[in-house]
N, CA and C atoms of all chains as a GROMACS GRO file, in nm:
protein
  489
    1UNK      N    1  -1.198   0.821   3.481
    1UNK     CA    2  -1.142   0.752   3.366
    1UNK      C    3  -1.091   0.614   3.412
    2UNK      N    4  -1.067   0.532   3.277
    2UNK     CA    5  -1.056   0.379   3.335
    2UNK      C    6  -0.915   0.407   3.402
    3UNK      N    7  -0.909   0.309   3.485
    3UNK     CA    8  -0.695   0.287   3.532
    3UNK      C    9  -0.625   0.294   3.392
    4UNK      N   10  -0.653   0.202   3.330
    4UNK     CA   11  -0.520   0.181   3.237
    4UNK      C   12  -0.564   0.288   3.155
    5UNK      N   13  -0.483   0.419   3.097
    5UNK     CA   14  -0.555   0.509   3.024
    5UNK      C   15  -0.635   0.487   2.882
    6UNK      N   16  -0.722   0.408   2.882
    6UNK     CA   17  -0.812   0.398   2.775
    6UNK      C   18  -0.948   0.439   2.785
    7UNK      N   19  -1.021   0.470   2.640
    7UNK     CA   20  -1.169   0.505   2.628
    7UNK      C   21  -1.228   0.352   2.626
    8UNK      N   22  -1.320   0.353   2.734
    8UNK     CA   23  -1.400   0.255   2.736
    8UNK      C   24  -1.455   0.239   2.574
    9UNK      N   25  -1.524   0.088   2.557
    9UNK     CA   26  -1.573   0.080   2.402
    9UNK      C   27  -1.715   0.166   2.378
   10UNK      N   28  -1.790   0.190   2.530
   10UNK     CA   29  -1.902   0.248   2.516
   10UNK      C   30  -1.911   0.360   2.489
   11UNK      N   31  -1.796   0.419   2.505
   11UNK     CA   32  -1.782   0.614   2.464
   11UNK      C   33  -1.838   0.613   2.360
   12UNK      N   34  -1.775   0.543   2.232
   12UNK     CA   35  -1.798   0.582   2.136
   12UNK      C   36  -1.927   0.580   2.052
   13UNK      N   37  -2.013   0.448   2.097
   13UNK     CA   38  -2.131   0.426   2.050
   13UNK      C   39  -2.248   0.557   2.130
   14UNK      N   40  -2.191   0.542   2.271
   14UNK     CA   41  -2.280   0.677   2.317
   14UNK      C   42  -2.288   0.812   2.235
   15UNK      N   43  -2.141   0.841   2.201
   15UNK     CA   44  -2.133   0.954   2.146
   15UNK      C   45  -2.199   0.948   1.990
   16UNK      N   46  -2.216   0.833   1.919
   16UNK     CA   47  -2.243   0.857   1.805
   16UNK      C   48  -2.445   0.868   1.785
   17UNK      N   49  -2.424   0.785   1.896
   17UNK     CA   50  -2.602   0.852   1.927
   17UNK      C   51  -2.629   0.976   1.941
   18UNK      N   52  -2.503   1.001   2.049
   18UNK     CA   53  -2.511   1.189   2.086
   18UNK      C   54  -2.572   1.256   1.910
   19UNK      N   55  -2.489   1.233   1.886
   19UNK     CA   56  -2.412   1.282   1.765
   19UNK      C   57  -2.524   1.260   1.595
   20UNK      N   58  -2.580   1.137   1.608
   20UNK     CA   59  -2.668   1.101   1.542
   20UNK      C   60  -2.850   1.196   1.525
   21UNK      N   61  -2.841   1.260   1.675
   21UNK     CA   62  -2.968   1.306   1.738
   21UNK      C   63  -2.886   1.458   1.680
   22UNK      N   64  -2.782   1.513   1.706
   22UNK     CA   65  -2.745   1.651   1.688
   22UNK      C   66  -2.734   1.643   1.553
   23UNK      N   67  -2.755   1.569   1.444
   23UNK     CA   68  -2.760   1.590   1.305
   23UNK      C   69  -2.927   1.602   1.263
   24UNK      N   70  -2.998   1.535   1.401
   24UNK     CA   71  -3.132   1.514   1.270
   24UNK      C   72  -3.153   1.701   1.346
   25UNK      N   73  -3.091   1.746   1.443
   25UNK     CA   74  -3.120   1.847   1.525
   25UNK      C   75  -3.104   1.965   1.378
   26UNK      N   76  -2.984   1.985   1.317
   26UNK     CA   77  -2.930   2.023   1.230
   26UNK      C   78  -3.010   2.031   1.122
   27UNK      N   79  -3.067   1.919   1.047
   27UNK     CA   80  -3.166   1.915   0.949
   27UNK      C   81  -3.258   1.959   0.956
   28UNK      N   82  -3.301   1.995   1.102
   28UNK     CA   83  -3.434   2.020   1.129
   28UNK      C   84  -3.436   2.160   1.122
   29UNK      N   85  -3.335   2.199   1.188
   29UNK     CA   86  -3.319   2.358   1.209
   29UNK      C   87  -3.302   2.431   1.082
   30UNK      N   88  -3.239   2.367   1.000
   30UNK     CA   89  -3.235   2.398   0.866
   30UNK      C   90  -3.382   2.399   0.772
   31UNK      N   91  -3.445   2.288   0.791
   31UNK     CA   92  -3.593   2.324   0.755
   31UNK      C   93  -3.701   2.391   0.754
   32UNK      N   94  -3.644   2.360   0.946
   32UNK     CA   95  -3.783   2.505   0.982
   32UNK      C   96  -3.760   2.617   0.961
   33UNK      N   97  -3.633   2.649   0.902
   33UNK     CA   98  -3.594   2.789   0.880
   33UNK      C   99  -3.717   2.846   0.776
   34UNK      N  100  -3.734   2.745   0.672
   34UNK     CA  101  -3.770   2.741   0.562
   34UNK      C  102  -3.937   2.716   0.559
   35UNK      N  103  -3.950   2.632   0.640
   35UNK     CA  104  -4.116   2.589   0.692
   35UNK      C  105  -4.138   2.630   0.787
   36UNK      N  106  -4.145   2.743   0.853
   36UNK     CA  107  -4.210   2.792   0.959
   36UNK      C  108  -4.315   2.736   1.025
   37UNK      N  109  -4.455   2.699   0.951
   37UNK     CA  110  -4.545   2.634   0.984
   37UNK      C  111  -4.556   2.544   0.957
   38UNK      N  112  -4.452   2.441   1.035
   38UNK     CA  113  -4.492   2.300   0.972
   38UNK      C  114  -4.450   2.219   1.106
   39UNK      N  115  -4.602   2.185   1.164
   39UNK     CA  116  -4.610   2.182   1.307
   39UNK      C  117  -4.511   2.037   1.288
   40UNK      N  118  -4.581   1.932   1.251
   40UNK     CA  119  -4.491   1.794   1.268
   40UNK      C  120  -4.401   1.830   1.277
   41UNK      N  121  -4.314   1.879   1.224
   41UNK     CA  122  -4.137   1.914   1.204
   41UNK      C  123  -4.092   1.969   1.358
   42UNK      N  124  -4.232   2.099   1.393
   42UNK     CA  125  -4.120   2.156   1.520
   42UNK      C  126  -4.177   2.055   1.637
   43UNK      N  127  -4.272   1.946   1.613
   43UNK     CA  128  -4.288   1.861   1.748
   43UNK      C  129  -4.150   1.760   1.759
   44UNK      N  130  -4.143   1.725   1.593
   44UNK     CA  131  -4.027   1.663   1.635
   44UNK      C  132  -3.898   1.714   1.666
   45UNK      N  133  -3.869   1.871   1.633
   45UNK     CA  134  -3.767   1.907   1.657
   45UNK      C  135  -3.735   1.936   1.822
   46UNK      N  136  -3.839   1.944   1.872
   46UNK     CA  137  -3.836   1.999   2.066
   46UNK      C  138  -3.876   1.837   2.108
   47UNK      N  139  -3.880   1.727   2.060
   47UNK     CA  140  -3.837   1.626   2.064
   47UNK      C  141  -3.739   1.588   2.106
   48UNK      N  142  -3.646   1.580   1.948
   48UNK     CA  143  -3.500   1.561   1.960
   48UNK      C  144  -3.419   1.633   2.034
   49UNK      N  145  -3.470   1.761   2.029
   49UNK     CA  146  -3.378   1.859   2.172
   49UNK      C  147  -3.408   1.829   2.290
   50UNK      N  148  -3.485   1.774   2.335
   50UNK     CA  149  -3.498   1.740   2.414
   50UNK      C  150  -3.395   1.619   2.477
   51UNK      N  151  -3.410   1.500   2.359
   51UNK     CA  152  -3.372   1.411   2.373
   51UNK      C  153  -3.202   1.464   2.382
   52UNK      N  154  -3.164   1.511   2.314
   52UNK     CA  155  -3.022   1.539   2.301
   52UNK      C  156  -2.970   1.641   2.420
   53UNK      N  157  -3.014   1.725   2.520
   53UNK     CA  158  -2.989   1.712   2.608
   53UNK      C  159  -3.001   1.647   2.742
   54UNK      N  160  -3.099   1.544   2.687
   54UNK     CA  161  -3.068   1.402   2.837
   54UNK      C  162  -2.941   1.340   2.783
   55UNK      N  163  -2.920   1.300   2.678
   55UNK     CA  164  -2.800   1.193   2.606
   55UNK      C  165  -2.691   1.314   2.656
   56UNK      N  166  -2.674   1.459   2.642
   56UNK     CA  167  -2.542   1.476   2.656
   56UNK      C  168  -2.524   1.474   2.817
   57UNK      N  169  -2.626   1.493   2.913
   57UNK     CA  170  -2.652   1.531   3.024
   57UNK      C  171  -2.554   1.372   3.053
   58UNK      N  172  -2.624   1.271   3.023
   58UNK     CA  173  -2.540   1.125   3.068
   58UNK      C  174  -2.425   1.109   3.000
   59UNK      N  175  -2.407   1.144   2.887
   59UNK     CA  176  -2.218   1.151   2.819
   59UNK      C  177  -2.168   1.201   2.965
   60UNK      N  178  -2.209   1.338   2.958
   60UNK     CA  179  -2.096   1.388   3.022
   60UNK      C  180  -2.105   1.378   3.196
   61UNK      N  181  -2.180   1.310   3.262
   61UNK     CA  182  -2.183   1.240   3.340
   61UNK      C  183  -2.071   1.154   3.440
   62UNK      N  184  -2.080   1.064   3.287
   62UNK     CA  185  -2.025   0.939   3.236
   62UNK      C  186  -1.859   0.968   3.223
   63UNK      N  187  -1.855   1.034   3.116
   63UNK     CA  188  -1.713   1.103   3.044
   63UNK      C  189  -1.697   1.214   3.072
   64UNK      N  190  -1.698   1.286   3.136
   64UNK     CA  191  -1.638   1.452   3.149
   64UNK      C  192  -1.717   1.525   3.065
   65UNK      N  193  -1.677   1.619   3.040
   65UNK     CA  194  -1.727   1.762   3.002
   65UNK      C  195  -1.701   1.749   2.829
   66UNK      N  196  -1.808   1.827   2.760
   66UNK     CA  197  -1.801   1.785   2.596
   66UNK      C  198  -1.738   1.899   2.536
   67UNK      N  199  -1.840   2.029   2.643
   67UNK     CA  200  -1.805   2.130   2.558
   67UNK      C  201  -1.767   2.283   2.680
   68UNK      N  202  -1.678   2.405   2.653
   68UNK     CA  203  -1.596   2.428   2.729
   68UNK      C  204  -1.718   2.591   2.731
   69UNK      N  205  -1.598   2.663   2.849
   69UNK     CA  206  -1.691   2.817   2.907
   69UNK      C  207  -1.812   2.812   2.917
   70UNK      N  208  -1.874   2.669   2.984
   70UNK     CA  209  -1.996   2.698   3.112
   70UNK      C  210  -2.060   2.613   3.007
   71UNK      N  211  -2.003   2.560   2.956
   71UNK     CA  212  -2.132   2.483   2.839
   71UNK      C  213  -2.190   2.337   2.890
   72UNK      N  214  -2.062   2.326   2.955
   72UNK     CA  215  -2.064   2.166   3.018
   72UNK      C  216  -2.020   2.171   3.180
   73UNK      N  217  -2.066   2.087   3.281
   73UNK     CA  218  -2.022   2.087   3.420
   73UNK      C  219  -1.890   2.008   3.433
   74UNK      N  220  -1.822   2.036   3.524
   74UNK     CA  221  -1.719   1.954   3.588
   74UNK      C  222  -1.693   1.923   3.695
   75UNK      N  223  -1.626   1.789   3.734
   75UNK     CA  224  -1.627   1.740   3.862
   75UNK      C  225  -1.471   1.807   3.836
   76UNK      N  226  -1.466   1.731   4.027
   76UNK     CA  227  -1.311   1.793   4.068
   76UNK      C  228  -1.240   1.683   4.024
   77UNK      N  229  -1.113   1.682   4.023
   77UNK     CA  230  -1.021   1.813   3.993
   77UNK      C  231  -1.062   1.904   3.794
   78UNK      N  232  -1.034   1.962   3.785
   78UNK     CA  233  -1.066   2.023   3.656
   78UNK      C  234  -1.078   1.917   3.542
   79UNK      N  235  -1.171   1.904   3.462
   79UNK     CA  236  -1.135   1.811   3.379
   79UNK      C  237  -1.130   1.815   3.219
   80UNK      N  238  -1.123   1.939   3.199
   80UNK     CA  239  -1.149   2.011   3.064
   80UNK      C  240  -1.018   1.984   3.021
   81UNK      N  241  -0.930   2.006   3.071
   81UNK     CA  242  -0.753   2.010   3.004
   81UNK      C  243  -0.745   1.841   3.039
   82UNK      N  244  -0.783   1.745   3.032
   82UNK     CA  245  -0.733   1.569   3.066
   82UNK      C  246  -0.757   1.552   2.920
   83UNK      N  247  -0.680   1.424   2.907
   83UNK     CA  248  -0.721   1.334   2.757
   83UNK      C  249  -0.878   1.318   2.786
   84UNK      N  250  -0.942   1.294   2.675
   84UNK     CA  251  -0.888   1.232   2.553
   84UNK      C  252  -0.933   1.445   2.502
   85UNK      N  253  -0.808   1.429   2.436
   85UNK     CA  254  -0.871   1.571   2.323
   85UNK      C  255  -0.931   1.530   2.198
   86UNK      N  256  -0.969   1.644   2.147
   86UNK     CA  257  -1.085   1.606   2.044
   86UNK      C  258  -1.036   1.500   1.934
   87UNK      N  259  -0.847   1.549   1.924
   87UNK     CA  260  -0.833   1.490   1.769
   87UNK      C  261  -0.812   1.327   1.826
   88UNK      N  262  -0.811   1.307   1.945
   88UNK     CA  263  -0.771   1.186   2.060
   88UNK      C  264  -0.916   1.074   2.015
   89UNK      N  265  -1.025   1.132   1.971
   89UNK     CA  266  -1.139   1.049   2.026
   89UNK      C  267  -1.135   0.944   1.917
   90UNK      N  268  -3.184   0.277  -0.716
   90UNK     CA  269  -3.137   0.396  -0.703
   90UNK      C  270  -3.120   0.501  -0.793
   91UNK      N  271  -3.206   0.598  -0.865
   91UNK     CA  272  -3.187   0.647  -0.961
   91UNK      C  273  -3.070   0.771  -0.975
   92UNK      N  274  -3.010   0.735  -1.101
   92UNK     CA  275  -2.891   0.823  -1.112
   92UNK      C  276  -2.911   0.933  -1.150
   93UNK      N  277  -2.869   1.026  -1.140
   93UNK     CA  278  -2.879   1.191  -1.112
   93UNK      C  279  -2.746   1.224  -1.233
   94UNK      N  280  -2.685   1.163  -1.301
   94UNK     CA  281  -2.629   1.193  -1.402
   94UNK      C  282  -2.664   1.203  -1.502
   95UNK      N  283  -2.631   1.312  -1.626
   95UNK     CA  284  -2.686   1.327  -1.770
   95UNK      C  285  -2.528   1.285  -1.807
   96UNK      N  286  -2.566   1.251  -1.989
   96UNK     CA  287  -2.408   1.311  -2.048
   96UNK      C  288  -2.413   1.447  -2.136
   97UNK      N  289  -2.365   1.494  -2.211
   97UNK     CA  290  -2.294   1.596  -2.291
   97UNK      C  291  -2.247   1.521  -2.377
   98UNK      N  292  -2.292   1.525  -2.538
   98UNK     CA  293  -2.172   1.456  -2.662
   98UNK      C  294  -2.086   1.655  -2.698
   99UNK      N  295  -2.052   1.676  -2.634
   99UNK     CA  296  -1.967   1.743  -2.736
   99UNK      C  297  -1.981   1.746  -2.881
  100UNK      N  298  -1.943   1.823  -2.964
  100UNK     CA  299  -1.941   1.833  -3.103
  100UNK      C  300  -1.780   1.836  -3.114
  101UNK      N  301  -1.693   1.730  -3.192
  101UNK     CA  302  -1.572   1.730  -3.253
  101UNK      C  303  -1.566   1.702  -3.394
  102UNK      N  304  -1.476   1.819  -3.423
  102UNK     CA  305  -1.414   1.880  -3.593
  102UNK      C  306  -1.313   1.812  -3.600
  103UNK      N  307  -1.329   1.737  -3.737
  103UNK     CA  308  -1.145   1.746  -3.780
  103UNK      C  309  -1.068   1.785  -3.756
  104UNK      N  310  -1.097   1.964  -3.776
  104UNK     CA  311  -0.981   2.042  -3.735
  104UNK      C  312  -0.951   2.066  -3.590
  105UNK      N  313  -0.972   1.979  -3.499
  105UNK     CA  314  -1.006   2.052  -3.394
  105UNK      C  315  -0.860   1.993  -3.350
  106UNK      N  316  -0.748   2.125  -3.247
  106UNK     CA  317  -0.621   2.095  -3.222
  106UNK      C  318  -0.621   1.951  -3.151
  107UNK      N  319  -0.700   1.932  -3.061
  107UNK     CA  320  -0.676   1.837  -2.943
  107UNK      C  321  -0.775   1.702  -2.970
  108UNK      N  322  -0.715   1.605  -2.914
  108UNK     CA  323  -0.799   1.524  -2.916
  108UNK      C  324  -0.950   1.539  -2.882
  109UNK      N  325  -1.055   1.465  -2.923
  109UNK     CA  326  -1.200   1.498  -2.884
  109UNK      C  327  -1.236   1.472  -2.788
  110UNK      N  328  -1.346   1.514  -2.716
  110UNK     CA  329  -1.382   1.473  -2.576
  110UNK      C  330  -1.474   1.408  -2.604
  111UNK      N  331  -1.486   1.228  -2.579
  111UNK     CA  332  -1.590   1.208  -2.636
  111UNK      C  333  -1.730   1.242  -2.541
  112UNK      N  334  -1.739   1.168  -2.414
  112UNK     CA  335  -1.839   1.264  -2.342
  112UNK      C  336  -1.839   1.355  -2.203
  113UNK      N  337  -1.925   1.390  -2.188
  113UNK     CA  338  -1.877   1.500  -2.051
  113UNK      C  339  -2.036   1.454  -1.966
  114UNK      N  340  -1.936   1.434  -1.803
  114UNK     CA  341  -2.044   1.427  -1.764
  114UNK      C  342  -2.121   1.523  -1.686
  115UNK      N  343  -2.274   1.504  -1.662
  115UNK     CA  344  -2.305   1.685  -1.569
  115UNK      C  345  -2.397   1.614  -1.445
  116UNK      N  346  -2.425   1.647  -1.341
  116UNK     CA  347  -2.486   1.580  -1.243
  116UNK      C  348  -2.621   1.685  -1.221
  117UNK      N  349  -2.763   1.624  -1.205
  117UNK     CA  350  -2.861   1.691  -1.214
  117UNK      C  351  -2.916   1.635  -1.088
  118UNK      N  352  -2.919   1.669  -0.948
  118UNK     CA  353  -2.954   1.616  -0.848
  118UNK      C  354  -3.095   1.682  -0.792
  119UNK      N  355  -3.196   1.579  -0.771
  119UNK     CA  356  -3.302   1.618  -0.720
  119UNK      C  357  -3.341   1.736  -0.686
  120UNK      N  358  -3.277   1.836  -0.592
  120UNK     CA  359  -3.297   1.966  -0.568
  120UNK      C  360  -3.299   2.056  -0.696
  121UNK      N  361  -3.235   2.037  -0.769
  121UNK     CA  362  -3.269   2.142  -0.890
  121UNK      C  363  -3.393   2.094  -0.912
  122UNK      N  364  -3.469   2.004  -0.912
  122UNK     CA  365  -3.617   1.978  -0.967
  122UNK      C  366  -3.716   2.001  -0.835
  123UNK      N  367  -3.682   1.978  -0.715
  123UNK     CA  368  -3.764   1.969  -0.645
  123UNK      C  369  -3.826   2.119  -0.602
  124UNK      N  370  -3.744   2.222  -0.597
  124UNK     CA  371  -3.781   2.358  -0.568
  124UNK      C  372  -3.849   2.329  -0.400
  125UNK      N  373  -3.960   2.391  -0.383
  125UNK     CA  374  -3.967   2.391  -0.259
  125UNK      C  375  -4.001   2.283  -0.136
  126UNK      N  376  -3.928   2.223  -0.088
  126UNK     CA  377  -3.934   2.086  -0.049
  126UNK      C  378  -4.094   2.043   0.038
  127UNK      N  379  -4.153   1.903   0.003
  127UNK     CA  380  -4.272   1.922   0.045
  127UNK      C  381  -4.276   1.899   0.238
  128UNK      N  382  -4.368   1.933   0.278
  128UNK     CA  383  -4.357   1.869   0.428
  128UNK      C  384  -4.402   1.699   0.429
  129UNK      N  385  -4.363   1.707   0.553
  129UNK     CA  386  -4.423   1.554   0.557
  129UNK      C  387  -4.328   1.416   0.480
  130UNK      N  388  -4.211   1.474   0.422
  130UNK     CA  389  -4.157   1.361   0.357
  130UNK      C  390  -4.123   1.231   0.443
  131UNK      N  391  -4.067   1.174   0.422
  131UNK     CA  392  -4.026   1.012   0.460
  131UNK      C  393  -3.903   1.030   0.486
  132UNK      N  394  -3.810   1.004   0.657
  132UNK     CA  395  -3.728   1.020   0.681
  132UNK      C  396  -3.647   0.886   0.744
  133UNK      N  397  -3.492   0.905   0.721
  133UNK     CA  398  -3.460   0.845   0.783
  133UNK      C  399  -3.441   0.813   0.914
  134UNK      N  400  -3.397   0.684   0.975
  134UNK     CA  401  -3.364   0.708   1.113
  134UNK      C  402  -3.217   0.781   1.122
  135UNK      N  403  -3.223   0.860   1.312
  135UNK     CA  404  -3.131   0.904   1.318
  135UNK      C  405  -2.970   0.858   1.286
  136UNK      N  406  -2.960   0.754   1.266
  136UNK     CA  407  -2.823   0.709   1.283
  136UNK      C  408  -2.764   0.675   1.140
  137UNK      N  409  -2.934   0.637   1.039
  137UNK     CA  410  -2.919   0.624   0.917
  137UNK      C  411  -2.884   0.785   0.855
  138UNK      N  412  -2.967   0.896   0.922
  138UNK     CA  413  -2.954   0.987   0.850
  138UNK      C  414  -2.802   1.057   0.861
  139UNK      N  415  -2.718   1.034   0.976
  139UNK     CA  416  -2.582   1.039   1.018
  139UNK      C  417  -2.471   0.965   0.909
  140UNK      N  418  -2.493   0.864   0.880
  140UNK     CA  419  -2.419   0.828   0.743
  140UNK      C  420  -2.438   0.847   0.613
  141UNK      N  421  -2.612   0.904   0.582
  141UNK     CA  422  -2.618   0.917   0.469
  141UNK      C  423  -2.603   1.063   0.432
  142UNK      N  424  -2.617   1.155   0.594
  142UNK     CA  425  -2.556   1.268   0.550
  142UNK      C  426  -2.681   1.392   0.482
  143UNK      N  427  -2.803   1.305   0.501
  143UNK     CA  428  -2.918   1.393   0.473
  143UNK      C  429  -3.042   1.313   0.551
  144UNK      N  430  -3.114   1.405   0.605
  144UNK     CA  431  -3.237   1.338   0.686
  144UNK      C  432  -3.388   1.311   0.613
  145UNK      N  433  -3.377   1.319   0.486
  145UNK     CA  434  -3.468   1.239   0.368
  145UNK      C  435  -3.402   1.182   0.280
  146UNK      N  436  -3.446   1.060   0.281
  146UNK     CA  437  -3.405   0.975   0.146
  146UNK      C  438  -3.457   1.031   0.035
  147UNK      N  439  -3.523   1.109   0.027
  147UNK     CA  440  -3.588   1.172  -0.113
  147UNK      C  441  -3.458   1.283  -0.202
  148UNK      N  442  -3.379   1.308  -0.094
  148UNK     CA  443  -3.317   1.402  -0.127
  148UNK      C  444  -3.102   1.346  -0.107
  149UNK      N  445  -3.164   1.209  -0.128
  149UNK     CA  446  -3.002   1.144  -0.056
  149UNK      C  447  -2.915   1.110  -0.213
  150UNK      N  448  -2.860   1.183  -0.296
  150UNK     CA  449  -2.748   1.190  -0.383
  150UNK      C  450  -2.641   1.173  -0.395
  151UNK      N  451  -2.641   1.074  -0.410
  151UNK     CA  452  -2.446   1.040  -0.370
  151UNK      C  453  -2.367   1.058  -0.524
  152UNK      N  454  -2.241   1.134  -0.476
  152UNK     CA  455  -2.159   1.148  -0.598
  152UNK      C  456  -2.090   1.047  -0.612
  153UNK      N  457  -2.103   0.970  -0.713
  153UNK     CA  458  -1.975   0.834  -0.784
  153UNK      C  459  -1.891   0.904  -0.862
  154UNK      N  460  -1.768   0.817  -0.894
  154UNK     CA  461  -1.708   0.901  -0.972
  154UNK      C  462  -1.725   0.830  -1.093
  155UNK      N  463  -1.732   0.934  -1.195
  155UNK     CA  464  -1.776   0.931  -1.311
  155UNK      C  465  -1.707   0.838  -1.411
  156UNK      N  466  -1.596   0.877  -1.393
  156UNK     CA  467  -1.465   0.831  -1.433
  156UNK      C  468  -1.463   0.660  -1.452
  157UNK      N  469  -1.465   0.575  -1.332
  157UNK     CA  470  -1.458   0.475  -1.299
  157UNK      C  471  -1.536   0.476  -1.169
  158UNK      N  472  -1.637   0.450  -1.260
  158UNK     CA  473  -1.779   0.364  -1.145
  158UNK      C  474  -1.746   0.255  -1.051
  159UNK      N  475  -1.671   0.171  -1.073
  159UNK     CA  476  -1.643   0.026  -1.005
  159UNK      C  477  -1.597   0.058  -0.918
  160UNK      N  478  -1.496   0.162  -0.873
  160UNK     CA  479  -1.427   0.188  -0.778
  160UNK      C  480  -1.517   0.255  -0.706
  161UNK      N  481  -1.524   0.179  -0.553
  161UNK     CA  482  -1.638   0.222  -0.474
  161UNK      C  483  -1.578   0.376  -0.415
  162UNK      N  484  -1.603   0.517  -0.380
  162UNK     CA  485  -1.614   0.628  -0.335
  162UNK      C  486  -1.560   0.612  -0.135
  163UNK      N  487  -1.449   0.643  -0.161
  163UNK     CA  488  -1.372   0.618  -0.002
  163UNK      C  489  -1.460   0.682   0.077
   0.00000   0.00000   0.00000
C-alpha cells in the first residue's frame, strides 16, 4: 500500500473494468441458462471468464486479496483484515 | 428512445367521493412483448453495459418518473 494511507487513483478504474467484465459475465450466465445452444454466447462467455480472471489475477496482485477463504492469495503479513474494507472503497 | 409508458383515463362520476384521477400511468416494457429473447442481438460494450445495467440495448428501459419528467432520475 501507498505510504501515506491512500488508494492509488488506479484502483478504482482497474476495479471497474474488473467489475464491468463480471457483469457482462452475469448477463451471460443468465442467458445461457435460457439458450443452451447458442454457441456465439458461450464463446463469448469462456471469453470473458477468461478475461476476468487475468484482470482479477493483476487487481489482486497489485492490491491485495478481493475475495476471502482461499478465493484470493496473500502476501505476508496477512492482508485480508488491512484497509481499505469494502464499505472503504 | 421509445417510451414504454401507456396512460389509463379512468372513468369519473359526479358522485364519486374523492376527487378524480385524471390519469394513471402503467409501464409496458419490452419484455412483456418480446417473449423469448432472440440470439444474436446487438450488445453493448462492457463498461456501457455496467451503467446501463443490461447487456442489450434492445432490452435497456429506464424508469422516469412519471410524475415530473424534467426531474432527471438520481
Amino acid at each position: 500500500m501507498a505510504k501515506e494511507n491512500k488508494l492509488p487513483e488506479s484502483y478504482y478504474t482497474d476495479l471497474q473494468a474488473l467489475q464491468a467484465v463480471d457483469f457482462t459475465l452475469v448477463e451471460l450466465t443468465l442467458y445461457l441458462d435460457t439458450h443452451p445452444d447458442d454457441l456465439e454466447a458461450l464463446k463469448q462467455f469462456n471469453s470473458a471468464a477468461k478475461k476476468s480472471a487475468e484482470l482479477r489475477a493483476a487487481f489482486e496482485a497489485r492490491y491485495g486479496p478481493l475475495r476471502e477463504f482461499g478465493h484470493s492469495y496473500s502476501s505476508y503479513p496477512w492482508q485480508w483484515s488491512k484497509a481499505p474494507w469494502p464499505w472503504q472503497v | 428512445m421509445p417510451t414504454y409508458r401507456k396512460w389509463y383515463y379512468p372513468y369519473s362520476s359526479p358522485f364519486d367521493p374523492c376527487p378524480p384521477l385524471t390519469r394513471v400511468p402503467y409501464e409496458t416494457p419490452v419484455q412483456l412483448y418480446l417473449g423469448f429473447q432472440p440470439p444474436g442481438m446487438k450488445q453493448f460494450s462492457p463498461l456501457q453495459a455496467l451503467s446501463h445495467g443490461t447487456l442489450w440495448p434492445g432490452l435497456y428501459t429506464p424508469y422516469t418518473d412519471p410524475y415530473n419528467p424534467k426531474k432527471k432520475e438520481a
